[in-house]
N, C-alpha and C positions, 0 to 999 in steps of 0.2 A: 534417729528420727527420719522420718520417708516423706520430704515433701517433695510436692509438683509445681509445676507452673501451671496457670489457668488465664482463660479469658476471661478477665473481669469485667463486671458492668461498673460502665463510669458517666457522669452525668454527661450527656450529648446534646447540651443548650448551652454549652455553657459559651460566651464569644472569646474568652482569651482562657488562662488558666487557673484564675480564681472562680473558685469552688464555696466560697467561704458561706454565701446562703442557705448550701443543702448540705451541710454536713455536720452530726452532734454527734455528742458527749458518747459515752457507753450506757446504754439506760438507766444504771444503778445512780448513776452521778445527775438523773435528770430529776428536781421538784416540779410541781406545778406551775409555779410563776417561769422558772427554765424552760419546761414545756410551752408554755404562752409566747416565749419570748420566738424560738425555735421554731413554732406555726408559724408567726409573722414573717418570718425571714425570709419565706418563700414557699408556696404551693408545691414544690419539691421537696421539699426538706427531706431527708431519709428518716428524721423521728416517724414522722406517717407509719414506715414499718416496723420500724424498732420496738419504738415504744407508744402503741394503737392506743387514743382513747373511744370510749365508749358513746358510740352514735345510736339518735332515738331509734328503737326494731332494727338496729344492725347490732350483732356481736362482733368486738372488736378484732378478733382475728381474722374473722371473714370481712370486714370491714378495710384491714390492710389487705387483704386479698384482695380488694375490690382496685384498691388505690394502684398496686403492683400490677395488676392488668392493667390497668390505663394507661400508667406510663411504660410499658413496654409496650403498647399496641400504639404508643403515638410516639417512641422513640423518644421518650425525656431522658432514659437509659438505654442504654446501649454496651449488649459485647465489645471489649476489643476483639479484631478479628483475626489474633497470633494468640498464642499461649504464652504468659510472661513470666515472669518473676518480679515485684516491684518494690528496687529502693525504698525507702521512707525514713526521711530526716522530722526532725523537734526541733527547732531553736525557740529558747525559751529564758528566761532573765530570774534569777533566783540570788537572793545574796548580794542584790545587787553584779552577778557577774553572769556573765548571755555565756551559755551552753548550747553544744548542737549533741543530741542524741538519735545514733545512726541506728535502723534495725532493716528486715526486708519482709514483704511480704509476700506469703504460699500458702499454698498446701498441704496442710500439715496429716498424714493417716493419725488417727485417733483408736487409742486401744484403752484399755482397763490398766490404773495403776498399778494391777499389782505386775505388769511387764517387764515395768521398771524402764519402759520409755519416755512417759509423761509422767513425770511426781507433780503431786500436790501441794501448795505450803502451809494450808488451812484448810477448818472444815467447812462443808456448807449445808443450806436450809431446804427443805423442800420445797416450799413455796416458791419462789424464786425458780426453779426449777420445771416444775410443774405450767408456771405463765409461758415461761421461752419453749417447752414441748409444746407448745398449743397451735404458739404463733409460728412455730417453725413447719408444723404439721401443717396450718393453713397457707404459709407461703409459700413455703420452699427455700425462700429467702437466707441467705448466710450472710447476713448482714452485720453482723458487732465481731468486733477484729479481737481477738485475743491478744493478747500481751504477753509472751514467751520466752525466758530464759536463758540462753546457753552458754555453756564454757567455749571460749575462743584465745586461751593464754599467748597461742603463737601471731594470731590476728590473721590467721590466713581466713576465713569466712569475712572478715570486717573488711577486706581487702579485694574479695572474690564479690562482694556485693555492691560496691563503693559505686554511685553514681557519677554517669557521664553528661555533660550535655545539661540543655536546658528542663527544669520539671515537666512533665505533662501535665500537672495538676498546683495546686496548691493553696492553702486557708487559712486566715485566722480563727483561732476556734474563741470562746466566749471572754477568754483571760487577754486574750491579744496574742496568746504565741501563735507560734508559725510552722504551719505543717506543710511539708513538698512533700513528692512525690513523682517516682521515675519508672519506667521499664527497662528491662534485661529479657531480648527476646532470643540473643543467639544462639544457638543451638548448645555450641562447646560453651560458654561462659555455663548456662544453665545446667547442664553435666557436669563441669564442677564442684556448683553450690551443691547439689546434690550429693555427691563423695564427699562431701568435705562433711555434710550435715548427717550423713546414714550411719555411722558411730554414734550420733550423739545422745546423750540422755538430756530429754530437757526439764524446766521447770517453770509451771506456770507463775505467772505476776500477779496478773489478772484475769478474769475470766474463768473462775472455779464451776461459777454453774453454767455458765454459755459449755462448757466442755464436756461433763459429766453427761448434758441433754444431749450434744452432738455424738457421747460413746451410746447413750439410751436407743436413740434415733437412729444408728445404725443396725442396731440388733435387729429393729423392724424393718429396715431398707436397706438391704443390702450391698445395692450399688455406692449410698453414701457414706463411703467411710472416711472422705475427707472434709476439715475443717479448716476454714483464711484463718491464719493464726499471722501475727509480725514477730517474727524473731530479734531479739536483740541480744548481740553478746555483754554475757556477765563482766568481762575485763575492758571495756571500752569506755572513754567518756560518758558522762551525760545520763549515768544510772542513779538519777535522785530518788530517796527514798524519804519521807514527811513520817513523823510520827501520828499516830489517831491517837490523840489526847480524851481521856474521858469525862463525861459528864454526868454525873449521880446525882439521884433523887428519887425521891419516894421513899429513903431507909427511916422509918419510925425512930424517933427522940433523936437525931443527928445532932451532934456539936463537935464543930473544929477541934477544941478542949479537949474531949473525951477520946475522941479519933488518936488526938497526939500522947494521952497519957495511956491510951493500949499499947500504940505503934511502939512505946518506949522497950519494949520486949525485944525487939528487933531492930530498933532505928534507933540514931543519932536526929533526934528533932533539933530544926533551930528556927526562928522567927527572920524571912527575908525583910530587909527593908528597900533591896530595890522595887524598879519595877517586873514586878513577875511575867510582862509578854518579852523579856528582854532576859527571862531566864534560861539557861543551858543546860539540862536536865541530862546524865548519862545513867549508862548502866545500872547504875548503885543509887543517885539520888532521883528522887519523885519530887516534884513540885504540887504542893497543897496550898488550893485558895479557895475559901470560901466566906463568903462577903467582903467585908472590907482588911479581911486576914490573909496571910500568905506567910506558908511555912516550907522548909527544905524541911524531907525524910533521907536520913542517908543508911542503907542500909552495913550496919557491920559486919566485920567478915566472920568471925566468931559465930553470930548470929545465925546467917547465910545458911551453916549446917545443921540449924534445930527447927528451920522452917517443915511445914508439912507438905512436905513435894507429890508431885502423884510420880506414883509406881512408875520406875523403867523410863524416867525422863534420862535426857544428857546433861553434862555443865555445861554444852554450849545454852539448850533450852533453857537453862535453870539460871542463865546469866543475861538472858534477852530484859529488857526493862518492863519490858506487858509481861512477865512470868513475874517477876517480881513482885509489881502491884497486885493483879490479882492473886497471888499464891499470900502475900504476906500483908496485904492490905484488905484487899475486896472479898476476900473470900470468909475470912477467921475473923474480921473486925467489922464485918456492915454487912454478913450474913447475905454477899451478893455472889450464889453457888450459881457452876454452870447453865444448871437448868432456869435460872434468872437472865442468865448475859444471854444464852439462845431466844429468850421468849422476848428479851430485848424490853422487859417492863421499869427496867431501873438505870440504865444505859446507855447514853449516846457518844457518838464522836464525833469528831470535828480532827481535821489537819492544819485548823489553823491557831495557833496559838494565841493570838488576839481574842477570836473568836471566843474560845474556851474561858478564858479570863474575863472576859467581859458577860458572859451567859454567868458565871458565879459572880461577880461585881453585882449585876443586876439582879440576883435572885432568881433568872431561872434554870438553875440547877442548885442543887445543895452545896455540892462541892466540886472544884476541877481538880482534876490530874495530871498533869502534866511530866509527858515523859520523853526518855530519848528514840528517834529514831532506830530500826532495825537496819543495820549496814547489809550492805550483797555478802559479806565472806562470812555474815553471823547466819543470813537466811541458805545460804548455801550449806553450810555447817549444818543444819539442825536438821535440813531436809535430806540429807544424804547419808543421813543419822539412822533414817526410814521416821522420819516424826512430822507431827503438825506443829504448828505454830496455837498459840492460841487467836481467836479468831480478831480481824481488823488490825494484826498485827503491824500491815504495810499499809504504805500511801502512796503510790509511784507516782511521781509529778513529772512529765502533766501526762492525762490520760492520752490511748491512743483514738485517734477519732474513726466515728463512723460515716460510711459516706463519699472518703476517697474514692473507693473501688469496693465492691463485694461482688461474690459469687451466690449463683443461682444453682439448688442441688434439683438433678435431672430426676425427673418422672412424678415433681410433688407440683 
């Protein structure tokens, strides 16, 4: 991978080094009530660009264009005026126990997967797609940070990035964790990072369609062929991964009953009696609740090899717990086929286990599913395999935020 250092724009109002006013979520993560709350927070907020709503006789893209002229022409942003490279720590409370999750951020050249420099771990939708070419076309703006991958087993990069000195920046984002943020402007330190990252293959976290638009976007722009991506190595602390536990509805004559007496083809059913937000769900067993019912599916090993797999999968894919469910649940038993989970008409997730148990407690969803998290050496595994994931397979906790610092691509 071929990253640079770059002058970032960072907010230039700010009086000490909390940022925590203008800086959100990654869009995908933003609802409407999130959006509201993010307006208030401050007249700067980087949502304005990120994620533009729709103003009376303005289109929202030219609309953040309007916003982005402003605050560069009154200096609410500002270049730094070196080329950097910038640290950026997470510390975040999970489990009850505080983690710091280190990555840096650059530069990253953007090519076509099949280079085999950027792999993908999932598919993704047009839509989505199609909004961020708009607004990127009417900005210029490189505003949403990717989230990036890498192998680092020796830790010489984790080492070569390791921040000195006090933050330049730093935020609470919405959950309460705590984002810093540093520079590396030396000449040799950043020749380094560079050697050390120009072997690398990476793999994105997050950010499947922020990237796919940035390889689009360069076809037509030629000068733009880099994208702010934050690197984080695969072998270091602080790489949490949350399962997307699903939520069904809409499948005509559903019954808990009926579900368990298919599933029996393939599963080991049994009735939980604890409480199901307090359940452990791995590999092999699925957590099933719907209404005031909560069952283990375990699946057996015997079983495992009469499932209907799709063509040319791996056993690592065939062992992830979302291949499981959908291949031996959602798909043969509740008639909920790919082109259903894409059109997202029967479907939702949630990372929060609570959550999910309580939307079926309450009725609205038919049923949850609750599953185990995808580990880094299981997503590493499948993707180096050359395969996708099925899709919402991951939840990286907590996201990277927007707003720190981004870069502005020249001539848009």
């Amino acid at each position: 991978m071929n990253v640079k250092p770059f002058g970032g724009y960072r907010y230039a109002e700010a009086t000490g080094a909390d940022v925590s006013a203008v800086v959100a979520p990654p869009y995908d993560q933003i609802d409407a009530p999130t959006q509201d709350t993010l307006l208030a927070m401050s007249p700067h907020n980087v949502v304005r660009i990120t994620l533009p709503r729709d103003e009376p006789d303005v289109d929202r893209y030219q609309g953040a264009r309007h916003v982005l002229d402003a605050w560069l022409t009154q200096r609410v942003w500002a270049a730094d005026d070196r080329p950097a490279i910038y640290p950026y720590q997470q510390t975040y409370t999970i489990g009850g126990k505080t983690i710091t999750r280190s990555s840096f951020i650059a530069l990253g050249e953007v090519s076509e997967y099949a280079r085999g420099v950027v792999l993908p771990h999932e598919r993704t939708h047009s839509g989505p797609k199609k909004d961020r070419m708009q607004l990127l076309e009417a900005t210029g703006a490189d505003a949403g940070l990717l989230f990036i991958l890498v192998s680092d087993p020796d830790r010489a990069i984790l080492v070569a990035t390791a921040p000195t000195g006090e933050p330049i920046a730093e935020a609470r984002d919405l959950k309460g964790e705590l984002h810093r943020l540093w520079r590396i402007t030396d000449d040799a330190a950043i020749a380094t990072i560079r050697r050390l990252m120009a072997p690398k293959p990476v793999i994105i976290a997050d950010g499947h369609h922020r990237y796919e638009t940035a390889v689009a976007f360069a076809k037509n722009h030629p000068g733009a062929t880099d994208k702010m991506m934050a690197f984080c190595t695969l072998e270091a602390p602080g790489l949490t991964i949350l399962a997307n536990h699903r939520l069904v509805h809409g499948v005509p004559g559903f019954s808990l009953d009926k579900l368990a007496t298919a599933a029996r083809a393939w599963f080991d059913v049994a009735p939980f009696g604890g409480d199901p937000t307090t359940m452990t769900p791995t590999s092999r067993t699925i957590g099933v609740v719907a209404g005031g019912k909560a069952m283990v599916f375990r699946l057996r090993d015997d079983a495992a090899r009469t499932i209907a797999w799709p063509a040319r999968t791996s056993r690592a894919w065939r062992e992830l717990s979302v291949s499981v469910l959908h291949e031996a649940l959602l798909k043969p038993l509740l008639g909920i086929t790919d082109d259903k989970l894409d059109a997202r008409t029967h479907v939702d997730y949630t990372a929060d286990q609570a959550a999910a148990v309580r939307a079926a407690r309450e009725g609205r969803c038919q049923v949850a599913f609750l599953i185990a998290p995808t580990t880094g050496a299981e997503l590493s595994a499948v993707v180096n395999a050359g395969e996708l994931m099925p899709q919402k397979s991951t939840h990286f906790y907590p996201k990277m935020l927007d707003g720190l610092v981004w870069h502005r691509l020249d001539g848009v």
